[in-house]
BADRENSE-582219 format. One record per residue: z, x, y of N, C-alpha, C in turn. Coordinates in pm, whole numbers, plus 32768, in hexadecimal, padded with zeros to 4 digits. Layout:
BEGIN
ZXYZXYZXY
...
END
This chain:
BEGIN
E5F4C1D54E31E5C8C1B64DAAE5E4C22A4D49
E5D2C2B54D6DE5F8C30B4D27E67CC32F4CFF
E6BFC3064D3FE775C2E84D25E774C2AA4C87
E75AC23D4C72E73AC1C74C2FE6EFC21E4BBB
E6B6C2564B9FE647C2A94B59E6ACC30D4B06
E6C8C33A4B80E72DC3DC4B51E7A5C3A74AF2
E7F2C32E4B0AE848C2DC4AB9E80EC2D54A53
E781C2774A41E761C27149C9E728C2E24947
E712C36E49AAE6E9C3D94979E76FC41B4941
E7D1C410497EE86BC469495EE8C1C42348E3
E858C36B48EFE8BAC314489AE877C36D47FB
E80AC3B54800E7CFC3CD4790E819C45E4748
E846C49347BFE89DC4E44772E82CC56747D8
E7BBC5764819E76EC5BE4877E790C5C348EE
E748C635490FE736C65E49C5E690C64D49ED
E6BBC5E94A90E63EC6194ADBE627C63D4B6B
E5D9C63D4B7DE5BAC68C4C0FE52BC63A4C5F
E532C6334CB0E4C2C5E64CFFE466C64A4D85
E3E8C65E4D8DE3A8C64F4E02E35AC62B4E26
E339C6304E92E2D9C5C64ECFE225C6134EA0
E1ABC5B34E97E153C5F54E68E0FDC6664EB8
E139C64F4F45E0EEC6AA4FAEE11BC7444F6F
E1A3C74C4F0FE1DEC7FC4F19E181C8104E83
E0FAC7F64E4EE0A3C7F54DF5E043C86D4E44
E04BC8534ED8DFB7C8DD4EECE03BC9394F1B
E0AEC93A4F23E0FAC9C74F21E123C9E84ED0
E123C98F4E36E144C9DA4DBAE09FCA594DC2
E025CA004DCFDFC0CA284DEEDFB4CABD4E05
DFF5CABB4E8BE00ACB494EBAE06BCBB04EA1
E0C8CB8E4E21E11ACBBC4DF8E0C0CC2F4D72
E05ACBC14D5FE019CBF24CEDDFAACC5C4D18
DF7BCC374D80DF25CC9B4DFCDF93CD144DFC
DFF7CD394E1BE051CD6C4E72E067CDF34DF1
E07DCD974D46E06BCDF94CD0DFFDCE464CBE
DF91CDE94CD8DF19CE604CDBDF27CED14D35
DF26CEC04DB2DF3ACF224E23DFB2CF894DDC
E02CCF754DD9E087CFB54DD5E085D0084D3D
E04CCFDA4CEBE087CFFF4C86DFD9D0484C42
E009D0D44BADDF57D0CD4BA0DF8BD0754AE2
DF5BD0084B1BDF64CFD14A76DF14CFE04A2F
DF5CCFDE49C4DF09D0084937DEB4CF8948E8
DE5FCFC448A3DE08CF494876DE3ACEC34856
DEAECEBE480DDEF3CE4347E8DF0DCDEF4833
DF49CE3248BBDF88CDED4933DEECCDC14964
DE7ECDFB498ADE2BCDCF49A4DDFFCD224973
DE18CD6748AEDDD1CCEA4891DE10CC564889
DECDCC93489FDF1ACBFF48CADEFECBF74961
DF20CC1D49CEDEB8CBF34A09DE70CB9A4A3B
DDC7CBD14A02DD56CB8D4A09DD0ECB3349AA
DD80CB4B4949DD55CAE448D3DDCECA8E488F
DE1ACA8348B2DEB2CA504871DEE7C9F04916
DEF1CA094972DF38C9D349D8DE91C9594A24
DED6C8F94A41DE5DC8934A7ADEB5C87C4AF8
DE90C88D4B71DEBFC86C4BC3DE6BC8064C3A
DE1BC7EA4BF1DDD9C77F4C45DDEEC6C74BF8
DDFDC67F4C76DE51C6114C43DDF1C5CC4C05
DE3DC58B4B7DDDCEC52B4B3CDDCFC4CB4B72
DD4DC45C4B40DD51C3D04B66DD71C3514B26
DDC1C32F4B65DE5DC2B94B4DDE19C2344B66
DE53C1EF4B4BDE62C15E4B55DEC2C1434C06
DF15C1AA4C09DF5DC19F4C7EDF4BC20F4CC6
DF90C2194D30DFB0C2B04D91E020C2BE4D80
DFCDC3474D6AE064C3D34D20E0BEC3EC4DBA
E12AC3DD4DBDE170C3CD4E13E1DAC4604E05
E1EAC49B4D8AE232C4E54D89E206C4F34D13
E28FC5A94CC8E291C5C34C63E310C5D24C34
E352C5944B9BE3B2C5A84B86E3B3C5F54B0E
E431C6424B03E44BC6A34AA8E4CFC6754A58
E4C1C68A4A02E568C6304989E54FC6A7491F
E5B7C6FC4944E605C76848BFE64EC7234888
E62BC72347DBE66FC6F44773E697C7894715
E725C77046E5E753C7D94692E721C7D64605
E6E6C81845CBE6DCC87B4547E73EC8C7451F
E760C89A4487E7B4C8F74436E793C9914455
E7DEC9E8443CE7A4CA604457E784CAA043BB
E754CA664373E736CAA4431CE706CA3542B0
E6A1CA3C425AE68ECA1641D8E67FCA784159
E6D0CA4A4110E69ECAAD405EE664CA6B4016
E5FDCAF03FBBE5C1CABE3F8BE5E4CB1E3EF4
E5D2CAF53E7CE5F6CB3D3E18E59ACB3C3DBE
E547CB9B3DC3E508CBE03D1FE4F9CC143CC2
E50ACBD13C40E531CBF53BCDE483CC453B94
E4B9CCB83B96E418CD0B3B51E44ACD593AD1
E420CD793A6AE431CDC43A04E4E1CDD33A0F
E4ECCD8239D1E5B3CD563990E5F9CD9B3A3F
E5BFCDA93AA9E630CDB63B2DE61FCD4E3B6F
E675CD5F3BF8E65ECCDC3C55E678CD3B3CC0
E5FBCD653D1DE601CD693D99E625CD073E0B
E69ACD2F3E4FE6A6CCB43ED8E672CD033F49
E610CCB03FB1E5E3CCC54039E616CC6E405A
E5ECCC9640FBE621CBF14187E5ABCC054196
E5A3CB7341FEE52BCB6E4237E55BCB2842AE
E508CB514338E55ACB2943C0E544CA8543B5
E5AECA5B43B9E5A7C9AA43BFE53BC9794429
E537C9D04492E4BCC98644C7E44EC9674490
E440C9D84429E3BDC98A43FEE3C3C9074395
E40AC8DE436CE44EC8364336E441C7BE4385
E435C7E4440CE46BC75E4467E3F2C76644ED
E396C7DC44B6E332C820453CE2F2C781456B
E2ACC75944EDE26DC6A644F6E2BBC63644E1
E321C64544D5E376C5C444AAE3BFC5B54504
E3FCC6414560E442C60445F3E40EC5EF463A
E3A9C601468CE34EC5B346E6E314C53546DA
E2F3C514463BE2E8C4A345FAE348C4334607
E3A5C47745FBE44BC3F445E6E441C3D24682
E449C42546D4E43DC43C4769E3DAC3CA479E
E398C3FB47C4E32CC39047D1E344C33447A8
E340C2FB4720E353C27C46E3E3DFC215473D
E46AC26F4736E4C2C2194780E49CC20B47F2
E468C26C485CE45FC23E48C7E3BEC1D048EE
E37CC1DA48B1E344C1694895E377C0E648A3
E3B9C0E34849E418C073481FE465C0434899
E48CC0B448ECE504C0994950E4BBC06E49D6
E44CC0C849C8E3CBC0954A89E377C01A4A4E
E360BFFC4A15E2EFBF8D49CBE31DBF114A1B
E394BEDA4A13E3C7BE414A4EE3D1BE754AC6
E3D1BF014B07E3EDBEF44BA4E387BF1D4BF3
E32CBF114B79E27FBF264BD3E254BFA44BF9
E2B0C03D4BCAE297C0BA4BC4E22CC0C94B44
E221C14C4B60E1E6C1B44AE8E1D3C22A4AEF
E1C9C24D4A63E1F1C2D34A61E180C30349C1
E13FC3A34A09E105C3D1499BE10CC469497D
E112C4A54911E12CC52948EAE0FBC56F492E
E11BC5DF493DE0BDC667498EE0C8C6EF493F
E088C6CD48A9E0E0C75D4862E0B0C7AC48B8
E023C7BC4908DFDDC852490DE014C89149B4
E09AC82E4A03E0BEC8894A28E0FBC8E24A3B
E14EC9534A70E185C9B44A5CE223C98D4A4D
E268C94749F1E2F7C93F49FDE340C9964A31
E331CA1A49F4E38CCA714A10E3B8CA754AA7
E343CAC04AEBE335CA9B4B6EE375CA1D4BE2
E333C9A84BA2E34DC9354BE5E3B7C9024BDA
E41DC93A4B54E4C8C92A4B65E4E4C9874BA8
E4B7C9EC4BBCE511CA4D4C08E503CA1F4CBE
E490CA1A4CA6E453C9CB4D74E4B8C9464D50
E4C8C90F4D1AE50AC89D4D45E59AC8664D27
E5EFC8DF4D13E66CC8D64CEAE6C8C8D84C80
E64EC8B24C1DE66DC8894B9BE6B2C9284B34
E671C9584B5FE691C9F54B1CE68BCA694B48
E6A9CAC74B0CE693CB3E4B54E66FCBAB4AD6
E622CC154AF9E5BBCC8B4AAAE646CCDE4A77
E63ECCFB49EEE6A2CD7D49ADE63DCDDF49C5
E665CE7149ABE5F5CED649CCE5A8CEE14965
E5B3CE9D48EEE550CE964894E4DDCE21488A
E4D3CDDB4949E472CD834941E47ACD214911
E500CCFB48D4E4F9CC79488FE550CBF148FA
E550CB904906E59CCB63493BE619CB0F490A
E694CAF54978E6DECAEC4947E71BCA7F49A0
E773CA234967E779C9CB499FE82FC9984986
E8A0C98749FBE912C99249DAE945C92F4986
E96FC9594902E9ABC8DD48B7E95AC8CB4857
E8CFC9414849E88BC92F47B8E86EC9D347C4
E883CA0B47ECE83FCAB147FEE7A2CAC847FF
E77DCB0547B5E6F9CB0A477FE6C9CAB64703
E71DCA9246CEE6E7CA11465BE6E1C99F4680
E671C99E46A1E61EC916470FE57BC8EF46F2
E58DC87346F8E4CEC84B473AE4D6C8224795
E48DC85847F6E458C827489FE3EFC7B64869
E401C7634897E389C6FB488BE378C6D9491E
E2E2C6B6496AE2A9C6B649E5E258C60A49A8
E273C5B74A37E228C55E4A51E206C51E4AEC
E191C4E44ADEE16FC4A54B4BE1A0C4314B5A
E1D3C4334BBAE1E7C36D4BE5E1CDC35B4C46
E1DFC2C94C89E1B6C2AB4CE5E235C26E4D36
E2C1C2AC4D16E35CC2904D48E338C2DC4DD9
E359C2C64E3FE36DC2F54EB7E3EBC3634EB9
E3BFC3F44EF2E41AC45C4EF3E46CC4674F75
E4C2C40E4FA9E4FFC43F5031E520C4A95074
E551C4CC4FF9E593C560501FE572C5DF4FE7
E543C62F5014E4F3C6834FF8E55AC7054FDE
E55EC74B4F23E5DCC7C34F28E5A1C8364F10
E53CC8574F17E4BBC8BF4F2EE52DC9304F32
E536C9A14EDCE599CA034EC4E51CCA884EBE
E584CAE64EE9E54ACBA74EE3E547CBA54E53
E4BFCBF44E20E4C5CC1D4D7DE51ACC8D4D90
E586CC894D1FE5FFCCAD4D1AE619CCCF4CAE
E648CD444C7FE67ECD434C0FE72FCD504BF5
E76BCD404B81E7CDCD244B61E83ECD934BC3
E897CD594C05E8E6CDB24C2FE952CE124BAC
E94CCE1C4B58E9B0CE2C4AB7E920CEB14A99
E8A4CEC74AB5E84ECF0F4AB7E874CF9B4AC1
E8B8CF784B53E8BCCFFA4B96E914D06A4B6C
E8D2D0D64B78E950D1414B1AE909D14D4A69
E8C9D0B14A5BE8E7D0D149A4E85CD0C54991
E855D1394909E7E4D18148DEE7F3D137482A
E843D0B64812E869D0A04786E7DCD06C4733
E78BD02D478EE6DDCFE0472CE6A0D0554733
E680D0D447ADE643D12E47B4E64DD1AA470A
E6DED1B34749E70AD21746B2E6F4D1CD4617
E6D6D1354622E6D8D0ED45B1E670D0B74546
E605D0F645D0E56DD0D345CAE548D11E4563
E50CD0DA44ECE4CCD143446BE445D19B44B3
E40BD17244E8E381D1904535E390D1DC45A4
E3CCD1DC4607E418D1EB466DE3B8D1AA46EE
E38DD12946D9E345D0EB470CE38DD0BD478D
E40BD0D847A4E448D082481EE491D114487A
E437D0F448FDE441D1AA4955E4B9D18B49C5
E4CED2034999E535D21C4A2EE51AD1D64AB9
E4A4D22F4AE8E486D24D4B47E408D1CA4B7C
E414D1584B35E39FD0EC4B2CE3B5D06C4AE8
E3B6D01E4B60E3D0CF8E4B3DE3B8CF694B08
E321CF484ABBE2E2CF2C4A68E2F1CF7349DD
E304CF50496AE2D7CFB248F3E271CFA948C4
E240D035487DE1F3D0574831E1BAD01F47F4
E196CF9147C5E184CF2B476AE108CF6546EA
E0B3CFB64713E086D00D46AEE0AFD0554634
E128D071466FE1ABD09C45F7E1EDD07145C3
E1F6CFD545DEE257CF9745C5E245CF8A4522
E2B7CF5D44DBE29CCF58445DE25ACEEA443A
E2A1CE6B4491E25FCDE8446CE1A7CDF0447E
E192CE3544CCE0F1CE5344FBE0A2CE4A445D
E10BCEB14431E0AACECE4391E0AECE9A431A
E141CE6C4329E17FCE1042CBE12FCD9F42A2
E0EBCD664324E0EACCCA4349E032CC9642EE
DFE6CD4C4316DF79CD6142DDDF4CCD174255
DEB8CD1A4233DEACCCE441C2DE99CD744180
DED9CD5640CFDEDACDF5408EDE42CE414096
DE0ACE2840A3DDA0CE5440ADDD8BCEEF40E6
DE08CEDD4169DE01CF3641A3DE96CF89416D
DEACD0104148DF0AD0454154DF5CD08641BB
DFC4D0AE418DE02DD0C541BAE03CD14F41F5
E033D16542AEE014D20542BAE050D26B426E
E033D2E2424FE074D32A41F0E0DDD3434268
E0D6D35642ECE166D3874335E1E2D31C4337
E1CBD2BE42EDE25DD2344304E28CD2774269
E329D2C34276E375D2C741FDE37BD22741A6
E35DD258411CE38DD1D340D1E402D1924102
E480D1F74121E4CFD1C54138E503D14741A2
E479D17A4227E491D0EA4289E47CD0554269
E441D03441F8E426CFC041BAE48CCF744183
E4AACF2241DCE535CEF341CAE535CE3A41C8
E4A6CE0B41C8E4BACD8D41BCE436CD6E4146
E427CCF54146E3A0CCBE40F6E33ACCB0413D
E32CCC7E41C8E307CCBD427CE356CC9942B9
E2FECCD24328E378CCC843AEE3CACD504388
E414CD734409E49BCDC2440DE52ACDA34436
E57CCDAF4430E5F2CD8E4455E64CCDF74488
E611CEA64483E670CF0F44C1E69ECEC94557
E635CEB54598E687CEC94637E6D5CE36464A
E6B3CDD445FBE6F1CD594616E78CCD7245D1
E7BACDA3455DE828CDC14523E89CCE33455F
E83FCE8A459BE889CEF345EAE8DDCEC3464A
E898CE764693E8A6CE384711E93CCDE9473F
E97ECE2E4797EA10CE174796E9F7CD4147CF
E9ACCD614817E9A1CCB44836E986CC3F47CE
E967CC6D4788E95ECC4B4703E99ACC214698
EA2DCC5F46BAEA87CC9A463FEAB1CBFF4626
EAE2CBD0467BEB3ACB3D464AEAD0CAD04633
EA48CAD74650EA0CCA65460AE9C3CA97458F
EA1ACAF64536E9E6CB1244A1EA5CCB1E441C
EA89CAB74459EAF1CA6D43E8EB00C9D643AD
EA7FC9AC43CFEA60C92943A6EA16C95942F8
EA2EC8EA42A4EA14C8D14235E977C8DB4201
E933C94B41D2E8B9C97B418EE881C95A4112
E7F9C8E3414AE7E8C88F4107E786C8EF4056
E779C9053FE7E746C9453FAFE6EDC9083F5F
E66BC93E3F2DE5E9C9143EDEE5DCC9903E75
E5CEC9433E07E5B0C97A3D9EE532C97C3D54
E4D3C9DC3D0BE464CA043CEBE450CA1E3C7B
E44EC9E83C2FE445CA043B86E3BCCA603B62
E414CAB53B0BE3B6CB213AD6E327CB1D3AFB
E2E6CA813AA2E23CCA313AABE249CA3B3B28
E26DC9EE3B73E26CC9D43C17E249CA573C6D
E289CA923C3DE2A1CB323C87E224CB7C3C6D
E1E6CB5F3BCBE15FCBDA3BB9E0F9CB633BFA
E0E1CAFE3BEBE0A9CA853C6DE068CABD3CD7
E108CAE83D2FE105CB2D3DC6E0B9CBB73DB7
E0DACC113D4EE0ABCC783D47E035CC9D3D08
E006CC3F3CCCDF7DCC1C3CB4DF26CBF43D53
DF50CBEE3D91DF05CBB63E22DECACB2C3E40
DEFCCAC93DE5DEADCA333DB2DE9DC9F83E4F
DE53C9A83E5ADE4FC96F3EEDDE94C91D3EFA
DEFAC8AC3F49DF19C8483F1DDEF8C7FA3EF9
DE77C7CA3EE3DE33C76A3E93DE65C75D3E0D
DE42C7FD3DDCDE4EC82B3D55DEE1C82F3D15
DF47C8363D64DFCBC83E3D2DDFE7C7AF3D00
E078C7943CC6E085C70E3C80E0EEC6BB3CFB
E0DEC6483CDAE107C5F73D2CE19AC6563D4B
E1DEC6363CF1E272C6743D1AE274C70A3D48
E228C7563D3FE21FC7C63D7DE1EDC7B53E10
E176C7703E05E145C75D3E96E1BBC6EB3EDF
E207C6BB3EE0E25DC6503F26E2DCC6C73F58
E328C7373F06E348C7723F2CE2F3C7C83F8C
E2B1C8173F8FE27AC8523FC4E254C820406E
E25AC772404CE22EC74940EDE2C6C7274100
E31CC70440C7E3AFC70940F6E3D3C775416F
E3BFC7EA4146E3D8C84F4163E38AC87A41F6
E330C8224200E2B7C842425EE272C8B6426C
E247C8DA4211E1F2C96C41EAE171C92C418F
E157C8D54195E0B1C8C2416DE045C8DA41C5
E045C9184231DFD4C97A4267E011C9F34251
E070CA204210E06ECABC4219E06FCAE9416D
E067CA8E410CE069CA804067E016CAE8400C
DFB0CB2140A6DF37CB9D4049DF7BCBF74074
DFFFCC2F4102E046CC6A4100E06DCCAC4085
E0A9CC494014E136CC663FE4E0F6CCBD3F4B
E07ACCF33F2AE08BCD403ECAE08ACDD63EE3
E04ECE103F46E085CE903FA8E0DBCE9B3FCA
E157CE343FF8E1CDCE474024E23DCE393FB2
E21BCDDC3F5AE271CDEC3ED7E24FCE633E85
E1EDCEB23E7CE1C1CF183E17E212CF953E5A
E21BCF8A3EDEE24BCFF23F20E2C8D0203F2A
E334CF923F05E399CF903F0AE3E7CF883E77
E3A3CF6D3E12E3D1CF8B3D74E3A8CFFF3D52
E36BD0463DA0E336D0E63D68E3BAD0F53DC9
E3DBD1183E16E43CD1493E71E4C5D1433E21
E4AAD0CD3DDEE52BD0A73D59E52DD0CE3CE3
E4B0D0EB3CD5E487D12C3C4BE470D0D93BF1
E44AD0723BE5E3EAD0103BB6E373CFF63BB1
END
């Protein structure tokens, strides 16, 4: 049946990966295995014990397995703001555009496709994608922790679901990282923060820029991050752009959004989305950044002073 599945997943223009639900208490111990091995830092703690659910919900059916379907993301969105007679351009990592809308589309077709054959299938944002493509074939770890998947690089959504499709064949893979890794130090040297270590699988995620970026303004900006590392609206893009695996899926066509002057002092006013106007707020969820919208007047103030605006 999963043959049949994978057709209809590849007809979409995606990748997926299948296992059976028993390799759920050895992702388990994979996550056991980080604690032991590693001394993580609060963040990692709190994805974790508060971000990852690994106990199975309750279905209408039995979860028989878990499937994983990487869909490609542009590698980039622009966004353009016009402030006092200039126009600043940022990117913003396309994942965050498609974070709810590809798992969404996802789900929805395959819905569509198990429904007449008496399957089903339901989301699993809270478990560990990264991971569970890499255990199951689907991808493999760059040394900047991100995953990567052949034929989309790192501009991807992992989307995870439960079904109740029978897994025959079981492709349970070594966490692995990229063989193109080895030797190269290119996300390390690229890192504004220098959040991604030599000597450690895991990064720093404390440093990361997106960590602070992602914040509501409320909180500022450590005085040790140069203005200069601020290189998106959030999110970062150094180690994903560096990245020689990378190189050929960042010549596709960059879709751009524009911010009119009003619009722009809006954002930088801190309005909630309630408070913004229809056409401001419709962009704004275009983009998929309406949980990060109290972000954007610390991160825009930071980056027109840097411009001199």
């Amino acid at each position: 049946m999963f043959e049949l599945v994978r057709q209809e997943i590849s007809r979409h223009g995606e990748k997926p990966s299948i296992l059976p639900i028993e390799r759920l208490e050895d992702i388990k111990q994979d996550i056991e295995d980080l604690k032991t091995r590693y001394n993580l830092n609060g963040f990692q703690k709190y994805i974790i014990n508060d971000i990852y659910e690994l106990d199975l919900p309750e279905t209408e059916f039995e979860i028989r397995s878990i499937i994983l379907v990487a869909s490609a993301s542009p590698w980039m969105v622009k966004v353009n703001f016009h402030w006092k007679g200039k126009r600043i351009t940022l990117p913003i990592p396309a994942t965050y555009t498609d974070f709810i809308s590809a798992p969404n589309n996802t789900e929805q077709y395959l819905r569509e496709y198990l429904s007449p054959k008496d399957y089903h299938v339901i989301a699993a944002p809270r478990l560990p994608r990264k991971l569970l493509a890499v255990r199951s074939g689907l991808g493999a770890y760059g040394r900047n922790n991100i995953c990567y998947v052949d034929g989309f690089g790192s501009f991807l959504n992992i989307s995870p679901f439960y079904t109740d499709i029978p897994c025959t064949e079981d492709s349970w893979c070594e966490i692995r990282q990229m063989d193109s890794c080895k030797g190269c130090k290119a996300c390390i040297n690229n890192c504004p923060t220098s959040s991604i270590l030599d000597d450690r699988f895991l990064i720093d995620n404390e440093r990361c820029l997106t960590t602070f970026n992602e914040r509501d303004s409320k909180d500022d900006f450590p005085q040790w991050i140069d203005m200069a590392s601020h290189n998106s609206l959030v999110g970062c893009l150094r180690c994903q752009t560096i990245c020689p695996a990378n190189k050929k899926h960042m010549s596709s066509k960059v879709e751009s959004y524009d911010f009119s002057e009003e619009e722009t002092g809006s954002l930088l006013e801190g309005l909630a989305m309630e408070q913004l106007s229809e056409e401001l707020k419709q962009k704004v969820q275009q983009l998929g950044l309406g949980y990060w919208v109290n972000a954007f007047p610390r991160n825009l103030k930071v980056i027109f002073a840097r411009e001199g605006i």
